[in-house]
C-alpha positions, -999 to 999 in steps of 0.1 A, spaced: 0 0 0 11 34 -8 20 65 16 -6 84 0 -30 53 8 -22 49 40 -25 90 52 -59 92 33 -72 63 57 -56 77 86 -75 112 81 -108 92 77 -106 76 108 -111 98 135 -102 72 170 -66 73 147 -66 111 145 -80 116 179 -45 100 192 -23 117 169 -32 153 184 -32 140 217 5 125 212 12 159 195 -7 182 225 12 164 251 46 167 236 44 202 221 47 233 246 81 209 257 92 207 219 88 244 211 99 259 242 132 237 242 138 238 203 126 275 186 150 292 181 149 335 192 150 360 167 166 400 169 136 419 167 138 454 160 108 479 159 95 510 149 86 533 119 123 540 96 144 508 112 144 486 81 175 511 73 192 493 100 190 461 75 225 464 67 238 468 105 222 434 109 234 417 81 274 432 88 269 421 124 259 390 112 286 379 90 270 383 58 284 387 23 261 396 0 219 394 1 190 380 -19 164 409 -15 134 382 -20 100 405 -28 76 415 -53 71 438 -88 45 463 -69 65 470 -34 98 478 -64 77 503 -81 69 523 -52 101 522 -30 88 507 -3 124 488 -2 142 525 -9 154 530 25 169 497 32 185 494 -5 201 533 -4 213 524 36 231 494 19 243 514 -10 259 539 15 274 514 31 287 494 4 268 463 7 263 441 -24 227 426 -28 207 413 -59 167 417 -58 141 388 -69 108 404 -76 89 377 -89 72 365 -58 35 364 -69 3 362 -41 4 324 -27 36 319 -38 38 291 -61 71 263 -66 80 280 -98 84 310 -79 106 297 -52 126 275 -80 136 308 -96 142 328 -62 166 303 -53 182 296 -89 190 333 -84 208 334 -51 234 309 -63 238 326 -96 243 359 -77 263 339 -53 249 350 -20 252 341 14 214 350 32 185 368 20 159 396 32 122 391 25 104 424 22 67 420 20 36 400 30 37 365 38 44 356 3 75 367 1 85 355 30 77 323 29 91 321 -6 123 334 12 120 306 39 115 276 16 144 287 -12 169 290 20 160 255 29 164 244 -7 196 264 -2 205 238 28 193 208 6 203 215 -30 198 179 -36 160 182 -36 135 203 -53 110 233 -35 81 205 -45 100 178 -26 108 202 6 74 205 9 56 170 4 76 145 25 79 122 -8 48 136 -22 19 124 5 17 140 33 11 178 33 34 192 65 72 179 66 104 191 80 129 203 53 164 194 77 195 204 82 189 232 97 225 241 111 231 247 69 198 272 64 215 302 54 207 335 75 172 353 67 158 384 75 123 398 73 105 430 68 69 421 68 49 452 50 17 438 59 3 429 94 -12 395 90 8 363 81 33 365 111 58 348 89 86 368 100 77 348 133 70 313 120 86 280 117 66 271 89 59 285 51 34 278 28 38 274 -13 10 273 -36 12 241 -64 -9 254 -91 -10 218 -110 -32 205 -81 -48 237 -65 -30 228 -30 -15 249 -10 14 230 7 31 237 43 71 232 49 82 233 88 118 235 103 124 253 131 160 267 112 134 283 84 124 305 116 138 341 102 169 351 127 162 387 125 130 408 122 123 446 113 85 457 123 88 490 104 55 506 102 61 533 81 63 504 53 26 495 60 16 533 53 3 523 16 -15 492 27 -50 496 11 -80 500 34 -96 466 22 -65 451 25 -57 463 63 -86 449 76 -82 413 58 -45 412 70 -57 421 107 -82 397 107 -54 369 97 -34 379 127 -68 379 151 -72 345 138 -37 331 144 -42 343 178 -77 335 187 -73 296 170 -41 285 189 -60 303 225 -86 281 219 -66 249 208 -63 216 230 -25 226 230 -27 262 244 -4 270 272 10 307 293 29 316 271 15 315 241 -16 323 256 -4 359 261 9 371 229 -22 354 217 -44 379 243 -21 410 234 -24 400 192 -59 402 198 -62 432 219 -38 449 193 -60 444 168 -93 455 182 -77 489 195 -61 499 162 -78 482 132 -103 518 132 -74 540 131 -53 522 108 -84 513 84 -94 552 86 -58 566 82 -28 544 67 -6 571 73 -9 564 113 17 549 122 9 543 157 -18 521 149 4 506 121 27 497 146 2 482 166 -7 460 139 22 452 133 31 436 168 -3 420 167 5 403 135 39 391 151 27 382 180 -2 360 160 29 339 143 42 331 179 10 319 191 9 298 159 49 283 171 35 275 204 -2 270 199 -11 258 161 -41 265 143 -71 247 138 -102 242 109 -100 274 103 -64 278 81 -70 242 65 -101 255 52 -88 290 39 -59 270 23 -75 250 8 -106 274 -9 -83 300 -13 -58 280 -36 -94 264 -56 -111 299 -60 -80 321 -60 -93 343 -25 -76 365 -6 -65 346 27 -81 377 48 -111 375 27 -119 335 31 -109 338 73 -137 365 74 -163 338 59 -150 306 81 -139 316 110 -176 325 129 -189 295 110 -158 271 124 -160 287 155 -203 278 160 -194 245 152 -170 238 177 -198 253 205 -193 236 236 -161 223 233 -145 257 228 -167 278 249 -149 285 283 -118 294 263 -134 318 237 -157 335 264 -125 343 284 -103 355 254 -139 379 248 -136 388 282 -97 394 282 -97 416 253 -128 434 259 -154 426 238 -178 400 258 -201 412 289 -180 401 323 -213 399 340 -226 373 312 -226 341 307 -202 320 293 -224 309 265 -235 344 257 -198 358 258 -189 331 233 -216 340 211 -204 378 219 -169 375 202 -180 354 175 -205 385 162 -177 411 171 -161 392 145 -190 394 120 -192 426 126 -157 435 115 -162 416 88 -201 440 80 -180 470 87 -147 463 66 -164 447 35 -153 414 39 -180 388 24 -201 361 47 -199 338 24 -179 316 -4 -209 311 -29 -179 299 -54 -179 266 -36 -188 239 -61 -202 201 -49 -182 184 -74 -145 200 -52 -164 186 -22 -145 158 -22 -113 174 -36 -114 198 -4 -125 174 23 -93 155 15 -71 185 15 -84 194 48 -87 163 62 -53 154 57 -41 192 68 -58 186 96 -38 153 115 -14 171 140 -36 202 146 -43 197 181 -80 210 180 -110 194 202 -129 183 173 -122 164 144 -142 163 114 -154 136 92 -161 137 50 -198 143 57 -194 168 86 -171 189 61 -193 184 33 -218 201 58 -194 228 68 -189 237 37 -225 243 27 -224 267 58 -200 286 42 -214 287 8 -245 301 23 -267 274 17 -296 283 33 
């Protein structure tokens, strides 16, 4: 029997996946406390100029600039490149990432840092570039293997760990969105357009060794586009609080990510040029990709991954449509957690009850989504991709350590909910 074979009856028996997360909830706070490894953060709004500073003190020869056409056009990366200029620092720019960054872009990310013969690379952007940054340094470690083969343990199984990770070169990144939390992360995701998948790579070395949170890089975001890369990092946050896995740590950058968000989204949304709320988003995002190390996710992400590679959606866009819908369906077996994290961040009624300040955070969240634009539904859901999906998510979600776990017909039901079948 193949792999493939035996993961795909795995994920359809749920006594078998049921023990997996509890293997994975009991050894996880130990694994990630013990094995992450820390990051030089540096914050606030001008400080990606101190780029080159990092990289001298470093070691570091000569940098892969890993971003995308649009942030070259309007010299969002102008302050870093002219500090290393000045300084006499040698770099070569890829600009090809694309949205969901797909293996071809990674392939020609990495084909360029040994042509230009470089020794680390900065990713300036959203989480595509950064995760495209991520996996080509790990192909960097492994030149043996392909970005495809990083990212599929042989082709099956849909989370791996890419190795060697004393040989991943040194990465820095300058997120210019507040969302993803890749700069944070141990893990990337590529998009494989063959197959509409979106595929995740972990390795704790892929774990960017220095970060700039520079707001003033964020000033441009779009409106539309604020609000669906703050509700990313709410989610990160509010999915690993509520996971079977959730511990003190994590538990409070999830509380502050969340808090972050619902004091600043208005003022950012309102005026991109604040930078004091775009530095609040900022940390929220951040703090959103260490809840994620410590924490995981849970339906939520598998879903969005998976819709969002079929129907080519915005990741913000599909959270805004699943998460309240994910979030009802897990009812009693999240509810003490997700009326104390409504409580904790000041949405939910102290004086109500648990149920009702559940139900509390859960509109708050539909209401962001009313006030920002962001669609209640996915009516672009087809019943001949049910299957297609259900496996894709099914499979995604093995070692997410969440209290439910889903069959083929429950999904199939889920994802009628979010079509907005009535």
């Amino acid at each position: 029997m193949k792999l493939e074979d035996i993961m795909s009856k795995v994920a359809e028996s749920k006594k078998l996946v049921f023990g997996i997360k509890a293997i994975i909830s009991a050894s996880q706070h130990f694994f990630w406390e013990n094995v992450t490894p820390f990051q030089d953060v540096i914050e606030g709004p001008g400080s990606s100029a101190r780029a080159v500073e990092i990289l001298k003190l470093n070691k570091c020869k000569k940098a892969l600039i890993v971003t995308d056409k649009v942030l070259v056009s309007l010299g969002v990366l102008k302050t870093m490149t002219d500090a290393m200029d000045a300084a006499g620092f040698p770099y070569a720019i890829f600009d090809g990432v694309e949205p969901n960054p797909t293996i071809e872009n990674i392939d020609a990310a990495y084909a360029l840092y040994k042509k230009e013969g470089c020794d680390c690379a900065v990713a300036v952007g959203g989480g595509s570039s950064i995760d495209c940054a991520k996996i080509a340094l790990c192909n960097a470690a492994r030149p043996n293997l392909t970005a495809e083969k990083l990212g599929r343990a042989m082709g099956y199984f849909p989370v791996t760990f890419a190795g060697k990770g004393k040989n991943v070169p040194f990465l820095m990144a300058i997120p210019t969105t507040a969302g993803t939390g890749s700069e944070s992360t141990v893990a990337a995701v590529m998009s494989n357009v063959r197959t509409d998948q979106k595929i995740t790579v972990s390795d704790t070395a892929m774990r960017p060794k220095a970060v700039i949170l520079d707001a003033a890089l964020a000033a441009g975001l779009p409106p539309k586009a604020t609000a669906e890369t703050a509700l990313d990092a709410f989610c990160h946050c509010l999915e690993g609080y509520i996971n079977k896995s959730h511990n003190p740590r994590a538990d409070e950058y999830a509380i502050r990510g969340m808090r972050l968000v619902k004091e600043n989204i208005d003022a950012a949304y309102a005026d991109g040029k604040n930078l004091q709320a775009r530095q609040a988003l900022c940390q929220a995002a951040y703090f959103g990709g260490q809840t994620l190390n410590f924490e995981f996710t849970g339906y939520v992400h598998p879903f969005c991954h998976k819709l969002g590679a079929k129907y080519h959606l915005v990741h913000g866009r599909a959270i805004g449509s699943v998460l309240p819908i994910i979030l009802e369906a897990y009812g009693p077996l999240v509810e003490k957690r997700l009326a104390r994290a409504g409580v904790l961040i000041g949405i939910s009624d102290p004086n109500a009850s648990e149920t009702e300040q559940a139900k509390q955070i859960i509109e708050w969240i539909r209401e962001y989504c009313r006030k920002f634009g962001i669609p209640e539904f996915i009516p672009e859901i087809k019943d001949e991709h049910f299957d297609e999906i259900a496996d894709s998510i099914m499979l995604e979600m093995i070692i997410y350590p969440t209290y439910a776990v889903y069959d083929r017909e429950e999904i199939f039901a889920l994802l009628r909910k979010i079509r907005g079948d009535k």
